[in-house]
N, C-alpha and C positions, 0 to 999 in steps of 0.2 A: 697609596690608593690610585694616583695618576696611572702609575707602573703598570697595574694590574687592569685598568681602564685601556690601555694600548691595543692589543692583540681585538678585544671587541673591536675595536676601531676599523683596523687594518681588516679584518674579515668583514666585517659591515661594508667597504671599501672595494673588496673582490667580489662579494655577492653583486654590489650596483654593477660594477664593470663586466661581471659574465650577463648581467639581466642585459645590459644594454647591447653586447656581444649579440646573445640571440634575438633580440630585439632587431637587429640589421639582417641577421639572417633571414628571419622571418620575412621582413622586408624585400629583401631578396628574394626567397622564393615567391612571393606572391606576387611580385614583379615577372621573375620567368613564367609563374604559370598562366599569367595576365598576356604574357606574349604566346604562348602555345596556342595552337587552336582546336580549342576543344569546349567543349559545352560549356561550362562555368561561365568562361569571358564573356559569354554574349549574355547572363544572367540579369544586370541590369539595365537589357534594351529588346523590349520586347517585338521592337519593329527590327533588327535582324534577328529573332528565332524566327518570325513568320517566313524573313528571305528565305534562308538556311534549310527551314524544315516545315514550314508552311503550318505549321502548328501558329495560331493566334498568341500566344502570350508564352512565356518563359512556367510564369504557376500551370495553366494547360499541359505545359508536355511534360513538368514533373508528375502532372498527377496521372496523365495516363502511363507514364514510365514506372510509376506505382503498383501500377497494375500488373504490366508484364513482368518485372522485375523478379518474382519470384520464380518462374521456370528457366531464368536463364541460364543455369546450373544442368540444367536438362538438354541444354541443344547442342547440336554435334553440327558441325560446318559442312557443308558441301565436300570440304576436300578431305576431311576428317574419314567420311563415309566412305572416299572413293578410295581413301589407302587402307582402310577396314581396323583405322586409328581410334576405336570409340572408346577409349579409356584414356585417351590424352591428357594430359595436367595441362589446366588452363595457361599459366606460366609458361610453357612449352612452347604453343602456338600464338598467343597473342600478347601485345605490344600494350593494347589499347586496353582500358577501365571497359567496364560493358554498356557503361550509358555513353561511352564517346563513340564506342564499335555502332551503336543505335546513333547516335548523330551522326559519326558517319555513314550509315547507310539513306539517312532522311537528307541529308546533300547529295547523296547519288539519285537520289526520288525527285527532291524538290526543284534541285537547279540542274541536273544533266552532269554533275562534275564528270570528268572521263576519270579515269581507272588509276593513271598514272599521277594526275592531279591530286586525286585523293591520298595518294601513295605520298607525295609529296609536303601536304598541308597538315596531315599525320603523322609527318613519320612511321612509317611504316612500308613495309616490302607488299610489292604488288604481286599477285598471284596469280604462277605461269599457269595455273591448269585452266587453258581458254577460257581468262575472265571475260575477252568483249564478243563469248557467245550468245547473242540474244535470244535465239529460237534453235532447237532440234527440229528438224523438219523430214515428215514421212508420211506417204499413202497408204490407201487401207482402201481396198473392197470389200463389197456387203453384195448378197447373194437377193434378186429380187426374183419375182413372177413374171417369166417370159408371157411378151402380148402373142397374139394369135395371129398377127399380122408380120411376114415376112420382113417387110419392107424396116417396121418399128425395132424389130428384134437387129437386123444389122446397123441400123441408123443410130439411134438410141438407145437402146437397151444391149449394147455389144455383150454377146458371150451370157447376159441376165446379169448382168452386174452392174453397182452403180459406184464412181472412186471419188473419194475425196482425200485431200491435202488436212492435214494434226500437224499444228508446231505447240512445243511444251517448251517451257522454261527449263533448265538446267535443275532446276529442285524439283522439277516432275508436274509442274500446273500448268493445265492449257491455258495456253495464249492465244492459240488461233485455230481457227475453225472453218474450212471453204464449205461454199455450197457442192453436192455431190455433182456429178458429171457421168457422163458416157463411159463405162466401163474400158473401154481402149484407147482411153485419152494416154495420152504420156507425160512420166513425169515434168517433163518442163513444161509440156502445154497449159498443163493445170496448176502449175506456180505461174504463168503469166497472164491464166484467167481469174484466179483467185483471189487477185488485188493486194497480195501477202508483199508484193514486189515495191508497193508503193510506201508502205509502210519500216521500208528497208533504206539503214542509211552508210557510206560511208566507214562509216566506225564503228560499223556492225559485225559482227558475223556468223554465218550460219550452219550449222552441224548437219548431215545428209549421209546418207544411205553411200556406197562404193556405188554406184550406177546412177547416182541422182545427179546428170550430168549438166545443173544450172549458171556453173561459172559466168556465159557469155549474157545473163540478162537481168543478173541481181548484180546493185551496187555495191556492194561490202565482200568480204572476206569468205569463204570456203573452207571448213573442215570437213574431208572425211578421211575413211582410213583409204591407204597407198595400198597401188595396182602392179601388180605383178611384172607386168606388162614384159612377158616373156623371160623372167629373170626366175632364176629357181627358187631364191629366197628372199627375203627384202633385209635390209642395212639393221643394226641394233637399235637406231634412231629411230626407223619406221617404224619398227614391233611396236616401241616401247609408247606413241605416237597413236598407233592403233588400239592399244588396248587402253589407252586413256579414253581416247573419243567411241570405246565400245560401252567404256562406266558410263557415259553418259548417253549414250544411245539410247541404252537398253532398257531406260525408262517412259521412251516413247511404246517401244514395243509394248512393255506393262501396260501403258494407258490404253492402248489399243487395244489390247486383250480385257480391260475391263470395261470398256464401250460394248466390246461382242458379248459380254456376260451379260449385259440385260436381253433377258427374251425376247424380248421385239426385234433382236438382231442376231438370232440364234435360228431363225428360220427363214424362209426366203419373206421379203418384204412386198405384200398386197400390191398388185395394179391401184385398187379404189382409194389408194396412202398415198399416193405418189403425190397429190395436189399439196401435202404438211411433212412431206417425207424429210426436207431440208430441216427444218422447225425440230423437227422431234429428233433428227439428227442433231442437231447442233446444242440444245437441252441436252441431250444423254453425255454429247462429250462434255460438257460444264459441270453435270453432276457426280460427273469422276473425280471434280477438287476436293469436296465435300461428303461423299459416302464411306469412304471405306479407309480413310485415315491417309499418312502416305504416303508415298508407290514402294519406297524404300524403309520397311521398316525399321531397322536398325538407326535409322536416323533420327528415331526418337528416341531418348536415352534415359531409358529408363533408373526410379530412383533405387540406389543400393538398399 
């Protein structure tokens, strides 16, 4: 009966030894993931979620990540969109879980991390398609009611027209908004009246028009697309350079063109408006984030 008692033993024996096997394992990993930085670690301190993501308590931003949680399945990235990538497997493009993609994006919010820094404390590849653009920047005239005074019509009301300076976000939302101006202003004049300039840092940079000639008065960086400047064709670099900073362009233009679709800016604008003309400007470009879904449809991705 001993005999047959053994084998139990010895199994009884290997079972303890693998339990305590993955027991270390487990250990282990909870140790590495204790060291990565990512959302979990700071689980039990809710005075660094408030640093991090400025969310009050750790329970707080699980419960609003509750919320969002379920379209995440549905969003297509900025750069998804601009390579016309909208069927990507997520595996494909990202590194990251989707609540640490959201805590990384609420440290880029809350503390200023730079680009590279993130890239770093993630693990993860920083993204060449001009991450540290912060504004597209572009004018727009609007057609008003020439006064009956000579003098008003050349002074201020140049040509009946009145310009203002639109910067949008790379995902197509206004950010900034100038008061309007004398139609013959020029572009640099009115990014130096605008107060857009002050707002501008170092480790910025800003997307323009081929003639939006502001290099020598903004502190940060410069995209636009390369100038011929007498050469018959431009380098493979530059094309390819050009039509990136066109994807993103060409969402200022959309915004622009959907300021002009409301009617009050479909026909020439009243002398007796000119006193709220800025006001009701600057409402209509806001109400472009919110009406009409957007700029880039496709960027909402739709369910199969």
């Amino acid at each position: 009966m001993e005999q047959d008692s053994c084998p139990d033993v010895s199994f009884a024996a290997e079972v303890i030894a693998l339990r305590e096997e993955v027991r270390k394992l487990k250990e282990q990993i909870e140790s590495l993931t204790m060291k990565r930085f990512r959302i979990h670690r700071f689980a039990a301190s809710d005075k660094d979620i408030q640093f991090f993501t400025r969310f009050s308590s750790y329970t707080l931003l699980m419960q609003f990540w509750a919320q969002i949680e379920p379209v995440v399945p549905f969003l297509v990235s900025v750069r998804q969109a601009q390579r016309g990538a909208l069927t990507e497997s997520r595996s494909a493009s990202h590194s990251l879980q989707p609540i640490d993609e959201f805590f990384m994006f609420l440290n880029y919010l809350a503390i200023g991390s730079k680009q590279q820094d993130l890239a770093e404390r993630f693990s993860v590849h920083q993204s060449t398609d001009y991450p540290d653009t912060t504004v597209i920047l572009d004018c727009t005239k609007l057609r008003c009611q020439c006064p009956s005074s000579p003098l008003l019509q050349s002074e201020v009301f140049s040509h009946c027209t009145v310009k203002g300076l639109i910067g949008i976000a790379p995902h197509g939302a206004v950010t900034f908004v100038s008061a309007l101006y004398a139609g013959l202003i020029s572009d640099k004049q009115i990014t130096k009246e605008s107060g857009i300039i002050n707002r501008l840092k170092p480790g910025m940079a800003v997307m323009v028009v081929r003639g939006f000639l502001i290099d020598d008065i903004v502190p940060c960086k410069i995209y636009r697309p390369a100038f011929l400047a007498g050469r018959s064709q431009m380098s493979d670099i530059e094309v390819r350079e050009t039509q990136a900073i066109a994807h993103l362009r060409v969402h200022v233009e959309r915004l622009i063109r959907r300021v002009k679709e409301h009617k009050f800016f479909d026909s020439e604008i009243p002398l007796r408006l000119f006193g709220s003309i800025n006001q009701l400007y600057t409402v209509a470009c806001l109400l472009t984030n919110y009406e009409n879904g957007p700029l880039v449809k496709a960027w909402v991705k739709k369910p199969e």
